[in-house]
N, C-alpha and C positions, 0 to 999 in steps of 0.2 A: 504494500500500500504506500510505504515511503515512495519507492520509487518510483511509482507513477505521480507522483507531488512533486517530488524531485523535477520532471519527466514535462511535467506540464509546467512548471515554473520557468523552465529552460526554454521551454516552446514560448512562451507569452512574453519573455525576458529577450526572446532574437525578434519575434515580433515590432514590440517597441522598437527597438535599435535599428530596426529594418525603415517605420514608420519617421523615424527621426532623422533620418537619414538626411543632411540637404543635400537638394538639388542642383544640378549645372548652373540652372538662373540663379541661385543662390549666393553660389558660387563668382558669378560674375555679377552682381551688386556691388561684392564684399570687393572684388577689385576694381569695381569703377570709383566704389569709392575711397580706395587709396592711392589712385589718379590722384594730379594734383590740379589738371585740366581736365576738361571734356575732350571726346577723341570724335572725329568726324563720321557716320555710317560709315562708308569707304576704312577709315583707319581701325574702325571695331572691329569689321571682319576681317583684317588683316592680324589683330591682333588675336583675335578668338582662331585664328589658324594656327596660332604659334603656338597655342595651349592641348592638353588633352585631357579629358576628364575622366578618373576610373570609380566605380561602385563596389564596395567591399559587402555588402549586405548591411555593417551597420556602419559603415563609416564611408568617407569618399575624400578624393583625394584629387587635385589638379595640377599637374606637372608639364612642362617648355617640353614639344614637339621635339627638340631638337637639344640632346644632352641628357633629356630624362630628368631636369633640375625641379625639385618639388617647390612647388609655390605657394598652396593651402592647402588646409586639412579641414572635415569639417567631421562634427560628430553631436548627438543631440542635440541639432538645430540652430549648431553655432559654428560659425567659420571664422577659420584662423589663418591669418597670410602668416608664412612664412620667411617667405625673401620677397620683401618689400622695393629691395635694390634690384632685381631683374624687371619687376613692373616699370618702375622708371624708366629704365634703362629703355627698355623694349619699349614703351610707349613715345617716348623721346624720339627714338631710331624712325620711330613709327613716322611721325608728326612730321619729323624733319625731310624724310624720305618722301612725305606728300606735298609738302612746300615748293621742293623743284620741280 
């Protein structure tokens, strides 16, 4: 009888963590708002091509296309940037590369 309590706690406990999970968009809120600018449509989709998003069941995770460099992490419905400095950077790169 433990067991199946055990059993079912575990199910309702990956449950949650599944439910809490953020989302992509979530995810890029949390980095547009640590932009320090706005980036133009044209520049977003240049930057949302740099990035790739992975789903853990309860957690998720957003890391640079290129290098694998982790950037946020998100986990009951909270996101956390990581490297603050490759946003910049890349958003910078971005900016500057649609100016010419």
């Amino acid at each position: 009888m433990i067991a199946r309590i055990v059993i079912f706690a575990l199910i309702v406990g990956m449950a949650y963590l599944n439910y809490t999970n953020p989302s992509f968009e979530e995810h890029q809120e949390a980095l547009l708002e640590e932009m320090q600018y706005p980036l133009s449509d044209a520049a977003m989709d240049k930057f949302l091509k740099r990035v790739d998003y992975s789903n853990f069941l309860v957690c998720s995770f957003v890391k640079s296309t290129k290098g694998s460099k982790l950037i946020s992490n998100g986990f009951l419905n909270k996101v956390k940037i990581v490297d603050s400095e490759w946003i910049q950077k890349t958003s910078t790169a971005i900016q500057n590369a649609d100016s010419y």
